[in-house]
FIKOL-745053 format. One record per residue (C-alpha): x, z, y; residue in three letters. Coordinates in nm, 2 decimals, always signed. Layout:
<sites>
(site (X Z Y) "ALA")
...
</sites>
This chain:
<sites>
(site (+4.52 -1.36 -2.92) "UNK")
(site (+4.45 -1.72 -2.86) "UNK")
(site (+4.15 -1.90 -2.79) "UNK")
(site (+4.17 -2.10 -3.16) "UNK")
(site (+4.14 -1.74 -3.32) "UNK")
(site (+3.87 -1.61 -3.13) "UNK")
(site (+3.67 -1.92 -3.20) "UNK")
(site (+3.76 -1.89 -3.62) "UNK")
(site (+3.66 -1.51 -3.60) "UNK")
(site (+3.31 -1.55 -3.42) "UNK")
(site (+3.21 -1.83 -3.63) "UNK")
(site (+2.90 -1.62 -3.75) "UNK")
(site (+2.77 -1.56 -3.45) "UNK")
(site (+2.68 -1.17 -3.59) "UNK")
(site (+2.92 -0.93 -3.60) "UNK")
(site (+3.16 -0.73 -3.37) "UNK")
(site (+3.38 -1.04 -3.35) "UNK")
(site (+3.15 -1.24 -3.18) "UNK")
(site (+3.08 -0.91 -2.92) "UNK")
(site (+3.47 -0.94 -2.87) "UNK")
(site (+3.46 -1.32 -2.79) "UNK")
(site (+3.17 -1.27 -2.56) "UNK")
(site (+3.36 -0.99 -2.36) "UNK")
(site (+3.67 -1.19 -2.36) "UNK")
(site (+3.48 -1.50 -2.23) "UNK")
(site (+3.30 -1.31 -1.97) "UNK")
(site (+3.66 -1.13 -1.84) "UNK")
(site (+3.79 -1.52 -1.81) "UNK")
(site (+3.49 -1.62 -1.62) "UNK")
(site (+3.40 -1.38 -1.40) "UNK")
(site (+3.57 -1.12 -1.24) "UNK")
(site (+3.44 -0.77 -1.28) "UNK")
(site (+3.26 -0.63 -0.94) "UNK")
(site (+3.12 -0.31 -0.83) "UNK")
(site (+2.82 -0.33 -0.64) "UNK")
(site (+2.68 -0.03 -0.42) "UNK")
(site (+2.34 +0.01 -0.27) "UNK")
(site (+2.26 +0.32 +0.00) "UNK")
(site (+1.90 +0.37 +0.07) "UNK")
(site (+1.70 +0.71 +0.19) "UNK")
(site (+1.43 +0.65 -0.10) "UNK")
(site (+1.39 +0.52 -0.42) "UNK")
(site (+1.13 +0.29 -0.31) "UNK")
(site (+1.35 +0.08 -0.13) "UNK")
(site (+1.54 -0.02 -0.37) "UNK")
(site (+1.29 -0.05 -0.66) "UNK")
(site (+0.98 -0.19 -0.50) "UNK")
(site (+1.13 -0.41 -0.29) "UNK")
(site (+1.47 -0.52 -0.39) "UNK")
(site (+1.49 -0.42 -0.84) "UNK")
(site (+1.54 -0.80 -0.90) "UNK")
(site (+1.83 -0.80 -0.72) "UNK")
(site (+1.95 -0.49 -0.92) "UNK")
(site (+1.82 -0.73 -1.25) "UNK")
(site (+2.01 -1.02 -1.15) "UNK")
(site (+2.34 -0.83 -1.07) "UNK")
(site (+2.35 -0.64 -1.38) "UNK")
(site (+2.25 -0.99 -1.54) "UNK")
(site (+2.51 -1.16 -1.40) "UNK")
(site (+2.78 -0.90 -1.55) "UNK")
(site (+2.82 -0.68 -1.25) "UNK")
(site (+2.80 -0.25 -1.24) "UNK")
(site (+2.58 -0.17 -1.01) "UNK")
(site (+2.58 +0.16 -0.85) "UNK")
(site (+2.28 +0.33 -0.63) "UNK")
(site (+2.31 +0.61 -0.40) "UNK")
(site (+1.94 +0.74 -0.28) "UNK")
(site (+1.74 +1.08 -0.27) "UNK")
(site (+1.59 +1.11 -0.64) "UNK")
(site (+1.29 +1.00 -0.69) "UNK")
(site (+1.08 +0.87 -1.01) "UNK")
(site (+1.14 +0.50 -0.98) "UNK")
(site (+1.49 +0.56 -1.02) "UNK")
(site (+1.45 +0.60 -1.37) "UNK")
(site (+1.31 +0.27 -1.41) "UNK")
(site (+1.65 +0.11 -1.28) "UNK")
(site (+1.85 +0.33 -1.49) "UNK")
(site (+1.70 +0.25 -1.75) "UNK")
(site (+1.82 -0.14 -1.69) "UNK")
(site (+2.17 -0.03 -1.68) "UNK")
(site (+2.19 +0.07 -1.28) "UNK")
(site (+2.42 +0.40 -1.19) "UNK")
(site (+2.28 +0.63 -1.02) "UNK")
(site (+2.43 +0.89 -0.75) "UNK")
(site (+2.12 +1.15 -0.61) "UNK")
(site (+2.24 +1.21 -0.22) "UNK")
(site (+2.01 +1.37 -0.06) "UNK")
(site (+1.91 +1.31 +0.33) "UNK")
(site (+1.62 +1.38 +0.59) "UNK")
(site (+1.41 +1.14 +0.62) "UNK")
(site (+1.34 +1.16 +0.97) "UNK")
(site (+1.66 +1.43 +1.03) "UNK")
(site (+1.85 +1.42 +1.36) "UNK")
(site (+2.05 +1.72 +1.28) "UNK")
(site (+2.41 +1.54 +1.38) "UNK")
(site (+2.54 +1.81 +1.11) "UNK")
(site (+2.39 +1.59 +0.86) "UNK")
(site (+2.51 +1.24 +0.99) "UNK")
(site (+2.89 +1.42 +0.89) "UNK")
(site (+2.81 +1.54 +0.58) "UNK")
(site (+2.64 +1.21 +0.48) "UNK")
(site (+2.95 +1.01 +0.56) "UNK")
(site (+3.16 +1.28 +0.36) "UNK")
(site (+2.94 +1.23 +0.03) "UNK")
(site (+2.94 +0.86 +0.08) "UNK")
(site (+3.30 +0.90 +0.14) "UNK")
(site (+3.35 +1.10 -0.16) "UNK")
(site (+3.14 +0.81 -0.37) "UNK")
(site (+3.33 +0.53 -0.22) "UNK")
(site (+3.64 +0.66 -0.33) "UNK")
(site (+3.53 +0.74 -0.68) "UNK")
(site (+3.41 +0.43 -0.81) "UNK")
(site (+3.59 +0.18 -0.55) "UNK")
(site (+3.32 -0.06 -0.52) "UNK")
(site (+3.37 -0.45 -0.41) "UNK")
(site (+3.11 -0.47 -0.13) "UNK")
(site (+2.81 -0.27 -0.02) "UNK")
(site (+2.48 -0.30 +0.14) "UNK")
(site (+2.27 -0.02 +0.32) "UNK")
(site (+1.94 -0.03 +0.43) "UNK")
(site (+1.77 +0.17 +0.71) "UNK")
(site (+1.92 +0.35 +0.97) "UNK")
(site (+2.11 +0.67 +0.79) "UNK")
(site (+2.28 +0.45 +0.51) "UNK")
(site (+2.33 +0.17 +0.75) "UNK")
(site (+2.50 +0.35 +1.02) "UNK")
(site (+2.69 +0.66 +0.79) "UNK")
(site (+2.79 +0.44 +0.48) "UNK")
(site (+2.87 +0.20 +0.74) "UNK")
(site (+3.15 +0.40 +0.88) "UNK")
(site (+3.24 +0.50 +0.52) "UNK")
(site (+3.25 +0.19 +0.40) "UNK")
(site (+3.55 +0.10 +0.69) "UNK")
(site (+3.71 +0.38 +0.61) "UNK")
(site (+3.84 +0.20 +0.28) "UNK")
(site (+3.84 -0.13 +0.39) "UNK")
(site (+3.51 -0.23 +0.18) "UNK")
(site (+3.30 -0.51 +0.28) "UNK")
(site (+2.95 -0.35 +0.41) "UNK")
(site (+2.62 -0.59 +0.47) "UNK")
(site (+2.35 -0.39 +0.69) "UNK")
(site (+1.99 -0.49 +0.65) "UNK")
(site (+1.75 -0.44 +0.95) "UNK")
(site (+1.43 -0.40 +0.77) "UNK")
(site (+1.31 -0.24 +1.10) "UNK")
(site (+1.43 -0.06 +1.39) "UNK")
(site (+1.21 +0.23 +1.36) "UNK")
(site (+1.06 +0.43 +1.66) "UNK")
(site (+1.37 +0.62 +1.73) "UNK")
(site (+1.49 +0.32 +1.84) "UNK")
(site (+1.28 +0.09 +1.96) "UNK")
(site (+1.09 +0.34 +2.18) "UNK")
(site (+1.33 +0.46 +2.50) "UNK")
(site (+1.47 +0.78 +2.57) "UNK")
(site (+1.78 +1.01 +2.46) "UNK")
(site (+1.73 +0.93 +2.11) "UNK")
(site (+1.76 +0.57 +2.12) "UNK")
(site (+2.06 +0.62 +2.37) "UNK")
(site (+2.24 +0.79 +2.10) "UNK")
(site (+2.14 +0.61 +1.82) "UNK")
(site (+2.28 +0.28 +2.00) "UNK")
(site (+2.54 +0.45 +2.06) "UNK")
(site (+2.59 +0.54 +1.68) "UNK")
(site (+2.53 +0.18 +1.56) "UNK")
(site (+2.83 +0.03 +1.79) "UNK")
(site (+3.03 +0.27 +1.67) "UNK")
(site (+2.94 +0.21 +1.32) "UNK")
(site (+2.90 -0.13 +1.31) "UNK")
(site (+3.22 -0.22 +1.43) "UNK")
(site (+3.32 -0.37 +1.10) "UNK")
(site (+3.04 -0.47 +0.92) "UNK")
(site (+3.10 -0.80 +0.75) "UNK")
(site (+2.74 -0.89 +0.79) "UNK")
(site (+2.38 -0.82 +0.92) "UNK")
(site (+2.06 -0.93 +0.77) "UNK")
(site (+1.79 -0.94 +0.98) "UNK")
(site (+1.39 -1.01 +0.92) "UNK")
(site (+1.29 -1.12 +1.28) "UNK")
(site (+1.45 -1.28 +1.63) "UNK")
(site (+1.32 -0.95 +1.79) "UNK")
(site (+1.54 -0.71 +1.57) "UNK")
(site (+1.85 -0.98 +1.64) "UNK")
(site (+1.74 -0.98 +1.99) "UNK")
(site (+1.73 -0.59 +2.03) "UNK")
(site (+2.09 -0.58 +1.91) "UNK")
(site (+2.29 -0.87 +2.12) "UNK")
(site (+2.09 -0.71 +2.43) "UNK")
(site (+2.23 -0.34 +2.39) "UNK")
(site (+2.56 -0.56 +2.29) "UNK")
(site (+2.59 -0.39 +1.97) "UNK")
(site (+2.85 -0.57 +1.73) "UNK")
(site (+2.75 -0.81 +1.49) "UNK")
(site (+3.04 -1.07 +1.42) "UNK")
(site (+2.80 -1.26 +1.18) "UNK")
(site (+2.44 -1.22 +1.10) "UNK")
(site (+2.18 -1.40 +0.91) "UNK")
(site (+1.82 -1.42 +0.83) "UNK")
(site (+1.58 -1.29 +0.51) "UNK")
(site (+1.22 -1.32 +0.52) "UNK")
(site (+1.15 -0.95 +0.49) "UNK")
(site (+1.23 -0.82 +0.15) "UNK")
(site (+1.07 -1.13 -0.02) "UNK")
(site (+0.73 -1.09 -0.28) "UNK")
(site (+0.77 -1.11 -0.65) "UNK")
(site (+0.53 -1.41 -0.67) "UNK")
(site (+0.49 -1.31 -1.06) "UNK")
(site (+0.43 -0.94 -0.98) "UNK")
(site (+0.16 -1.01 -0.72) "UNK")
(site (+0.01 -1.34 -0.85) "UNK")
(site (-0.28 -1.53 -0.73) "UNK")
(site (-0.58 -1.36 -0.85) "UNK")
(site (-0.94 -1.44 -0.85) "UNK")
(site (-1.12 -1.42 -0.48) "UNK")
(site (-1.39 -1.16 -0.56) "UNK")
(site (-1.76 -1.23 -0.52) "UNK")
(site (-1.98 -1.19 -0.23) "UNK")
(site (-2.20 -0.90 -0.18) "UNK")
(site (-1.99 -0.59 -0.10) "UNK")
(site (-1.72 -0.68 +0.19) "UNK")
(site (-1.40 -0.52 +0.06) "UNK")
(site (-1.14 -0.44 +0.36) "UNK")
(site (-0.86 -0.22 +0.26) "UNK")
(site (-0.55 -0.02 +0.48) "UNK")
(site (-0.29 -0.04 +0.27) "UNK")
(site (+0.06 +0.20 +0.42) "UNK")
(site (+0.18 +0.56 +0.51) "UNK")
(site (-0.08 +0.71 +0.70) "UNK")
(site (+0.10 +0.71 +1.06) "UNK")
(site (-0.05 +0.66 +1.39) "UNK")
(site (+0.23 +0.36 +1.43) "UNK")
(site (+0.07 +0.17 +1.16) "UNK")
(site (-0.31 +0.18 +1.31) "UNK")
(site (-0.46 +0.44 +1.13) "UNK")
(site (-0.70 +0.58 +1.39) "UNK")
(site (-0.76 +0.24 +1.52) "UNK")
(site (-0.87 +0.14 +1.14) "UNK")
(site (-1.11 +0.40 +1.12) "UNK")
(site (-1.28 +0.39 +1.43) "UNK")
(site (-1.34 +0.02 +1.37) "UNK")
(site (-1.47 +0.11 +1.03) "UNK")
(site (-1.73 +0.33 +1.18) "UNK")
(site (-1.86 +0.04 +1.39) "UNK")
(site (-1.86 -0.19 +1.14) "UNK")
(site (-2.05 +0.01 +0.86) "UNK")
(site (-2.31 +0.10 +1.14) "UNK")
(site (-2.33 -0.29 +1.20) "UNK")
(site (-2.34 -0.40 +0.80) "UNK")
(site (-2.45 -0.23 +0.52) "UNK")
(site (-2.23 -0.41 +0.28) "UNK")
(site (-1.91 -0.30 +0.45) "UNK")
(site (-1.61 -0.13 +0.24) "UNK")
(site (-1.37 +0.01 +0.41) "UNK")
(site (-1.04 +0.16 +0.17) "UNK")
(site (-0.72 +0.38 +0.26) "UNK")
(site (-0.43 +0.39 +0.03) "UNK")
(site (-0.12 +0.56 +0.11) "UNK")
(site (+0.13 +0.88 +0.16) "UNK")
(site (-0.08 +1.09 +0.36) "UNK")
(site (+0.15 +1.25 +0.67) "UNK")
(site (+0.05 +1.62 +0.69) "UNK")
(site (-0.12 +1.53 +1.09) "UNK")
(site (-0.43 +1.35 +0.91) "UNK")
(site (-0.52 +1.53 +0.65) "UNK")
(site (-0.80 +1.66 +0.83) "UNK")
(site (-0.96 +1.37 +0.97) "UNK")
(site (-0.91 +1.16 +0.65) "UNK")
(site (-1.12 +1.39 +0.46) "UNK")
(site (-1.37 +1.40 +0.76) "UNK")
(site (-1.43 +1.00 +0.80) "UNK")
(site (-1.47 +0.99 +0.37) "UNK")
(site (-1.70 +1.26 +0.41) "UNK")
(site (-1.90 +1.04 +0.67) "UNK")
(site (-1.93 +0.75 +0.43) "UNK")
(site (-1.70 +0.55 +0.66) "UNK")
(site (-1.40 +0.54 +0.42) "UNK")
(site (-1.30 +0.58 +0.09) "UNK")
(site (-0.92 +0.74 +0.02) "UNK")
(site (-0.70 +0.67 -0.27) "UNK")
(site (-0.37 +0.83 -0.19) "UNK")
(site (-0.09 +0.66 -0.34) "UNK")
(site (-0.13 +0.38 -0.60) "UNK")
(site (+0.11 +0.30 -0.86) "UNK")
(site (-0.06 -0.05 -0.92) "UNK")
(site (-0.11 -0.21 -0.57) "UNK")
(site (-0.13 -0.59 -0.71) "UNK")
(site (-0.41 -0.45 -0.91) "UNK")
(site (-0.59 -0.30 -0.63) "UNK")
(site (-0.59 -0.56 -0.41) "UNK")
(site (-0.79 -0.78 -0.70) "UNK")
(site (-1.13 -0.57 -0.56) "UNK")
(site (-1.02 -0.63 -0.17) "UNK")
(site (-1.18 -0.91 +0.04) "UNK")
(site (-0.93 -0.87 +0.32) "UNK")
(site (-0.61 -0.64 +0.41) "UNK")
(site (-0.60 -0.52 +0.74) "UNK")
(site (-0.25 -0.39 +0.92) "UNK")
(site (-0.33 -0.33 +1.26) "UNK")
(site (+0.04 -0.17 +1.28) "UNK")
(site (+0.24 -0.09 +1.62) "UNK")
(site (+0.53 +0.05 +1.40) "UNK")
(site (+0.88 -0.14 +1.44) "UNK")
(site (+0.84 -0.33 +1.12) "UNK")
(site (+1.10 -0.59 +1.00) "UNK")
(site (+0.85 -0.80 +0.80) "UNK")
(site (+0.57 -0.60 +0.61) "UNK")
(site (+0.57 -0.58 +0.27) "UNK")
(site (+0.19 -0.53 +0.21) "UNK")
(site (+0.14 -0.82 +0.44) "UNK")
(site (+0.32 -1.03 +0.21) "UNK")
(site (+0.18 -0.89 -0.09) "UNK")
(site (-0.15 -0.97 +0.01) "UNK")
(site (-0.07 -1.30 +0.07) "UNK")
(site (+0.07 -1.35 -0.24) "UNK")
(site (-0.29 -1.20 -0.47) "UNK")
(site (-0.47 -1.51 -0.26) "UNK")
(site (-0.58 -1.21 +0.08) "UNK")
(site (-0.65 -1.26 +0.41) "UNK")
(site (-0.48 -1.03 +0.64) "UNK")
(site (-0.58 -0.93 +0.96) "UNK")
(site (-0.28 -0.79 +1.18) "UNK")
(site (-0.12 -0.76 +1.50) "UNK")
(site (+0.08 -0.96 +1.72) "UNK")
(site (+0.40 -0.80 +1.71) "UNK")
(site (+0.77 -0.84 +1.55) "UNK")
(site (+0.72 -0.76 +1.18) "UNK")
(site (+0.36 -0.86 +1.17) "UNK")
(site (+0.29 -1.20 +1.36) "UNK")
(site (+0.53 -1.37 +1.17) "UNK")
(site (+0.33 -1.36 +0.82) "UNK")
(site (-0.05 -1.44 +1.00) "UNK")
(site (-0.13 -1.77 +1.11) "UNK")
(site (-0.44 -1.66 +1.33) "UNK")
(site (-0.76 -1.84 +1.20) "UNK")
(site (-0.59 -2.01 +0.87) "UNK")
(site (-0.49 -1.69 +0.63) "UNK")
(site (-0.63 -1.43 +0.89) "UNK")
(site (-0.68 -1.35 +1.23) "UNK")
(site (-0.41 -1.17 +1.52) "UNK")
(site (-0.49 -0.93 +1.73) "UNK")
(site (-0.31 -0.74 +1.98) "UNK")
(site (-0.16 -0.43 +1.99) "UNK")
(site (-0.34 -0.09 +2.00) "UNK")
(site (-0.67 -0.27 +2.07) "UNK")
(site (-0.98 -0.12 +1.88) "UNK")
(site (-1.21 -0.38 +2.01) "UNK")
(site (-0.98 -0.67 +1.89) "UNK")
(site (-0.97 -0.50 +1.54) "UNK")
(site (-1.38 -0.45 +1.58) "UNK")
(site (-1.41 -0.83 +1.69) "UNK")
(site (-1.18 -0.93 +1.44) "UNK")
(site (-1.35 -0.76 +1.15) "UNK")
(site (-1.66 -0.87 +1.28) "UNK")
(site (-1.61 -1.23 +1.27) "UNK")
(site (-1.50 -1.18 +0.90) "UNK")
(site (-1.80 -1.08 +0.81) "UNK")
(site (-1.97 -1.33 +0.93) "UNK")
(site (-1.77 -1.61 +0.75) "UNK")
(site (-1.90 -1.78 +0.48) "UNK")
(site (-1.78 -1.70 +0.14) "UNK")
(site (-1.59 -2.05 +0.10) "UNK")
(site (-1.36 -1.99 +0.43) "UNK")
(site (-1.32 -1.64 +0.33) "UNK")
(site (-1.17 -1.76 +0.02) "UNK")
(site (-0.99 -2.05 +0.21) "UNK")
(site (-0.80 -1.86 +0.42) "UNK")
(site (-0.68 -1.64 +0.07) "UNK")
(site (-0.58 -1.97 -0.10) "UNK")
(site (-0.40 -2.03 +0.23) "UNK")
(site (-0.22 -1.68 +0.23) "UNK")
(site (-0.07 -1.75 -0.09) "UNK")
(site (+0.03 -2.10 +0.00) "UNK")
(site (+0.28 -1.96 +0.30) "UNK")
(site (+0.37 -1.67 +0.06) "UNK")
(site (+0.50 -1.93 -0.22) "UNK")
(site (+0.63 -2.15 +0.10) "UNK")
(site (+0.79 -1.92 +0.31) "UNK")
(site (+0.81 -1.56 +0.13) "UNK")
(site (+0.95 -1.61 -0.23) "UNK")
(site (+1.18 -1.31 -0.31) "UNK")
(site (+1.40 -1.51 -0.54) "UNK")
(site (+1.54 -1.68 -0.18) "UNK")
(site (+1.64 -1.35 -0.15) "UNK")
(site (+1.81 -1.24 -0.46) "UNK")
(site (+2.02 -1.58 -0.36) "UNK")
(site (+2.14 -1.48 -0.02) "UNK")
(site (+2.26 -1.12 -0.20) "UNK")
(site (+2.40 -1.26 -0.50) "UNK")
(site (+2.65 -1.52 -0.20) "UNK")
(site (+2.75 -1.21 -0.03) "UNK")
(site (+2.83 -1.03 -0.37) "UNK")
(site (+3.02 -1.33 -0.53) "UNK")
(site (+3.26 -1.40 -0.17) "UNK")
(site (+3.34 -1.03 -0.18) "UNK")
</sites>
């Protein structure tokens, strides 16, 4: 069929004709890709990374997800995404599993042949890693973190250094989201032929927009995460006792996945008065409209926090530490305050001076938060860097 008939047959523009020039057109200018994402939840790939899935599947590609089920994956599916439920541990270290991981990813691979894949966090890093070479596929790690397993020394680490320079042997690329991650893997000499740079996972500028700074009165501070030790819960709460015993018109908010360890003292410290807990919310642009400031006093191996970003996106002032992950999104005394590590008193002092700010710096610093988010943080920089890996595969 030539191109003169195709153009005389869709001349209406309406009918199954026009669906056949519009296939044909797209087979003669783009080639047809398989795209593959592994992640351990499907969280990862929907709250942080679905416009990447949007602008694949926009662009004409199949795109192909491989996580532990969960209810946001109907969302993508719904969009046109494929998805494959492989279950894993999420903090596992039966070696038992690692095999049987690479087997199902194996098994995947070699059903629907993709063109490249990226993995993110350490199991489909590592595992679809070595599947991925197994068939000669082009794999793109992303360090969104190196976790405690590794960062922290020991037998663990040891082994799991081990397991990345065997796995990583033939990645085509790494994404990383801070020096110290890059840093952490030339040291222990692990393998990374070519590497490159994201600013974390991006924020959806549109999905967390600049909303109104609220009004004075009540002080609004909210802990936004998983409720681990690693991310400053106990530290957030004993500051909060100090601080509601100091001002009346403190707040002090928890959202999160409750781990099973605090439980107990969660529902002790809200029955005190000294904080109120949300669990999980669906709608965390939304929630951060009532907040005055987000505090992230974390010590976990982040790569760049999310909720750090999101906050600075809705116009908040953060308050986190200085370490990898954290420091790089607060500019201490222009869209927040830094403090160090595992210091209550810092966070105490830190709070404190917020309190005392006046209502226009308070809401200075917010307007400043969202100008580094739009600057520096703009998720569609990301979808770019993905979509140039995808198109030179």
């Amino acid at each position: 069929m030539s191109a003169n008939m195709i153009k005389k047959r869709g001349v209406n523009g309406l009918g199954e004709q026009d669906t056949e020039r519009s296939a044909f057109t797209l087979c003669i200018t783009k080639p047809h890709k398989t795209v593959l994402f592994l992640v351990n939840r499907d969280i990862v790939i929907y709250n942080f990374r679905a416009e990447i899935v949007e602008r694949l599947l926009a662009e004409g590609y199949d795109v192909h997800i491989s996580s532990p089920y969960g209810e946001r994956i109907d969302k993508l599916t719904a969009i046109g995404a494929k998805f494959h439920d492989i279950t894993m541990e999420q903090r596992g270290k039966n070696p038992l599993e690692g095999i049987q991981l690479i087997r199902a990813y194996d098994r995947l691979m070699e059903e629907i042949k993709p063109d490249i894949v990226f993995g993110f966090t350490i199991k489909p890093n590592t595992y679809g890693a070595i599947a991925a070479g197994k068939h000669h596929i082009p794999f793109v790690a992303n360090i969104t973190g190196l976790g405690t397993a590794v960062e922290n020394p020991g037998i663990v680490q040891k082994l799991l250094i081990l397991l990345y320079k065997y796995s990583f042997r033939n990645v085509r690329r790494v994404f990383f989201q801070n020096t110290s991650n890059r840093d952490f893997f030339l040291w222990h000499h692990i393998r990374v032929k070519d590497y490159a740079y994201l600013p974390g996972s991006g924020v959806n500028l549109k999905r967390f927009p600049l909303t109104e700074y609220p009004e004075d009165g009540v002080v609004k501070f909210a802990f936004i995460s998983r409720i681990l030790k690693e991310k400053g819960i106990e530290i957030y709460m004993e500051a909060a006792r100090v601080i509601k015993e100091r001002y009346g018109n403190a707040e002090f908010h928890v959202c999160g996945f409750c781990e099973s360890d605090y439980h107990g003292a969660l529902g002790q410290y809200q029955e005190e008065g000294v904080i109120q807990y949300h669990g999980m919310i669906a709608d965390v642009a939304d929630f951060m409209k009532g907040m005055h400031c987000i505090v992230h006093p974390s010590y976990y191996p982040e790569g760049i926090s999310n909720v750090l970003l999101e906050a600075c996106a809705t116009g908040r002032p953060i308050i986190t530490t200085d370490r990898a992950g954290c420091r790089e999104v607060v500019e201490d005394g222009v869209n927040g305050f830094m403090i160090p590590q595992r210091d209550t008193q810092a966070l105490i002092d830190a709070l404190d001076e917020f309190m005392r700010l006046p209502y226009s710096e308070k809401k200075r610093m917010g307007l400043n938060a969202r100008l580094k988010a739009e600057r520096e943080y703009d998720r569609q920089t990301v979808v770019e860097a993905y979509l140039r890996e995808v198109e030179k595969a």
